[in-house]
N, C-alpha and C positions, 0 to 999 in steps of 0.2 A: 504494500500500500504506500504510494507516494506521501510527500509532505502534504498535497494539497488536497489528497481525495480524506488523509485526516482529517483536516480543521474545517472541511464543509459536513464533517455530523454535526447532527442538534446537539445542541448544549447538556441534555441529558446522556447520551452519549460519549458524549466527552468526558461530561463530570463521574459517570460510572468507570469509563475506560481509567481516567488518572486516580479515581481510590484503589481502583483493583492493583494501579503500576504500586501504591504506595500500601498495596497490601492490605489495609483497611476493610473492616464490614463499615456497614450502614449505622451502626451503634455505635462506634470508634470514631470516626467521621461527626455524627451528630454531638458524641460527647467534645471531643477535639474544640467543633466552632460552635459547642452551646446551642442549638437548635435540638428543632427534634429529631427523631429517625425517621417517624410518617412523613415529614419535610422532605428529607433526604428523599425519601423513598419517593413523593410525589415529583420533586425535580428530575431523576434520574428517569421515572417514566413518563415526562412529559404532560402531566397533572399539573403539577404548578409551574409557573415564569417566575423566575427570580427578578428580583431587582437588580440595578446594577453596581447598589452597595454589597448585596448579597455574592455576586458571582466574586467582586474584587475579594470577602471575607472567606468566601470557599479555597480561591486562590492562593489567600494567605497560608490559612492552616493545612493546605496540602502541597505547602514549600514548592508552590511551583514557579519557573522561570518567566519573567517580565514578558518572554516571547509569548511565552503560551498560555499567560493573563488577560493578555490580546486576543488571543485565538479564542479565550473560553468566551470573552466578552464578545465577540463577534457571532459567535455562533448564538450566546442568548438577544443577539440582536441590539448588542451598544456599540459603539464607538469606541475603540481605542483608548486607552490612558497615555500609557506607558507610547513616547517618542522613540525612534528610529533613527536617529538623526548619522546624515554621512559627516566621516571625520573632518572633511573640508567645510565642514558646514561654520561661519563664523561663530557660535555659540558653544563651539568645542574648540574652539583656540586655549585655553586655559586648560584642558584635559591635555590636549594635544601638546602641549607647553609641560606639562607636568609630566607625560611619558618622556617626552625627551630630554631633560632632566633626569630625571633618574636613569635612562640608556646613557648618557655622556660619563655622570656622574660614574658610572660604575663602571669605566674606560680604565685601565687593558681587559679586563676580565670580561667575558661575552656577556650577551643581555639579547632577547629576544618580544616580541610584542604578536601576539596571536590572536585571531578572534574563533568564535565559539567552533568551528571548521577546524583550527591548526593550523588555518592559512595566514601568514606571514604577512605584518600590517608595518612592520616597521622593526629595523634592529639597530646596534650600535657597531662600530669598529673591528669591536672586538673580536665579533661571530665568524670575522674572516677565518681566526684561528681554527675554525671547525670546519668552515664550508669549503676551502680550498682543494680544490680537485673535483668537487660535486656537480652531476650532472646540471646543468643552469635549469633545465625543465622542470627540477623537482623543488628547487627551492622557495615555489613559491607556498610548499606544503610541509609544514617542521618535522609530521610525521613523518609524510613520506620521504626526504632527506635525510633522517636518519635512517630508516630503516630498509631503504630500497640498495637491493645490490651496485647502484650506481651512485650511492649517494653515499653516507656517514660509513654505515656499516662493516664496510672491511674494515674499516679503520678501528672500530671499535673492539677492545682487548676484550672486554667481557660481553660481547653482543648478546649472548643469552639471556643475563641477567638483566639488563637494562630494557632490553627487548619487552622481557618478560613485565618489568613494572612502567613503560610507556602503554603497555597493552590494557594492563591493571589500571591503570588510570585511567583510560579512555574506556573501558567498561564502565567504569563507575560515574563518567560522565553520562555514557548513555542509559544506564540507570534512571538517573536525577532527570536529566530532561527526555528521552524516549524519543530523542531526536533520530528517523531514519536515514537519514544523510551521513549521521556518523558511524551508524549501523552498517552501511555500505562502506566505508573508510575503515572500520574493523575488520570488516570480512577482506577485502582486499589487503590490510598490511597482513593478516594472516597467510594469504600465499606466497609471503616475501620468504625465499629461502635464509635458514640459519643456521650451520654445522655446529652449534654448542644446545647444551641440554637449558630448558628456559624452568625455571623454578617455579613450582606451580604456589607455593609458599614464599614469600621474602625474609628469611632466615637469617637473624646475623651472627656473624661468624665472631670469636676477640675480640673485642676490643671497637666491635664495627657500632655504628649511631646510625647513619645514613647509606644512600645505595648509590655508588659512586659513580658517575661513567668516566670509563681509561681510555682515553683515543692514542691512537700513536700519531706523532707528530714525527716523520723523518725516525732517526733515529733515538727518538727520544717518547718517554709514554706519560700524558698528561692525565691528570685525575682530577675532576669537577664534583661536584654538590650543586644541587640548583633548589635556588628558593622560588620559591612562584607567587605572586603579587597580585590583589584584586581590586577595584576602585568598593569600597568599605560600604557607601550609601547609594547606589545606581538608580535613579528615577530614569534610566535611558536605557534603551534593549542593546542599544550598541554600545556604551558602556559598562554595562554588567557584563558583557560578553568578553572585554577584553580581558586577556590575560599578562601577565608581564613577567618574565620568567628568566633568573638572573642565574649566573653559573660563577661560582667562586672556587677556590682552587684547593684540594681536598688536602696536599701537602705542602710543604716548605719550597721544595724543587720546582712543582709547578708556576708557586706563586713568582718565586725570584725570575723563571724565566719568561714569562708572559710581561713582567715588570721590567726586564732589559735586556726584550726582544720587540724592535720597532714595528709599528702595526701597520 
């Protein structure tokens, strides 16, 4: 089912399909947002119309994504809340000003900006260090640049493991918002070949905190941590969406030579 043949069901429909994503009965749901279940239960079959204080309160208590607050609201026949706005747009100059801030700031060390896709909105200097050699086709998709044979991947000492927790992640994204687009972008990095064993668990070994990735640089093998970054209060669907995902350097070796090694 495409993105667009979901968001034209009825509103009961939808509000049925996202309690069931978030696992919920009808009694969980009605305790959750303080109504009743008869409530529930007439919305979901088309008995009663909500208002459009109601659908944005449904929306709340079943943690769904600004996108798809939209959508619920569309199908019970409101208008939109939550803006969409392109980043060129002059009222995201201050957003826009604030990501690239923090990409400069965090110069030598790479820095990426992604939106709700993985497609690539913006980087800093830094990222050279990683993309150098990568096929140009792929990099406008963070996934698929790491993990396509033509892209990150050989280069990656532990491709299994990293493999494994980029994969973990993007499940757990398509969890939360049940977005089919990314569901297609999973099945696809899936048939990306990998020669090492991917851990179906992330297990840490001595002394280990976080799940590093080890690139080989030339003859030399770098090790990252990446923190990843969200705008805190989003009234904007293309704000909540972005991500900003910084990579700092997991030892002493890496950091000295990324700091006097010219970019």
């Amino acid at each position: 089912m495409t993105a667009t043949q979901l968001h034209q069901r009825p509103f009961g429909e939808l509000l049925r399909q996202w309690r069931e994503h978030r696992r919920l009965s009808q009694l969980e749901l009605s305790l959750q947002a303080e109504i009743s279940t008869r409530h529930v239960s007439f919305l979901e079959t088309g008995r009663a119309k909500p208002s459009r204080d109601m659908v944005l309160h449904l929306g709340e208590h079943l943690s769904l994504p600004l996108r798809e607050r939209n959508h619920l609201l569309l199908a019970a026949g409101y208008a939109p809340v939550y803006t969409e706005s392109p980043l060129d747009s002059p009222h995201m100059a201050a957003v826009c000003a604030a990501i690239r801030q923090l990409l400069t700031a965090h110069e030598p060390y790479p820095a990426v900006v992604v939106d709700r896709g993985w497609n690539l909105v913006d980087a800093n200097d830094g990222i050279g260090r990683l993309t150098e050699g990568i096929d140009p086709d792929l990099l406008g998709n963070v996934l698929r640049a790491s993990l396509h044979p033509d892209g990150l991947a050989p280069n990656i000492v532990n491709l299994g493991e990293w493999r494994a927790h980029l994969l973990g992640r993007l499940r757990r994204q398509i969890t939360q918002t049940a977005d089919p687009e990314l569901g297609e972008l999973y099945a696809e990095l899936l048939g990306y070949p990998c020669d090492q064993p991917e851990p179906v668990v992330e297990l840490p070994g001595p002394g280990d905190i976080l799940v590093p990735l080890r690139v080989r640089a030339g003859d030399r093998e770098l090790s990252f941590f990446s923190v990843v970054a969200t705008f805190g209060t989003p009234l904007d669907v293309t704000v909540a969406e972005l991500a900003i995902e910084s990579f700092f350097p997991a030892d002493p070796d890496t950091a000295a030579f990324l700091r006097d090694t010219p970019l």
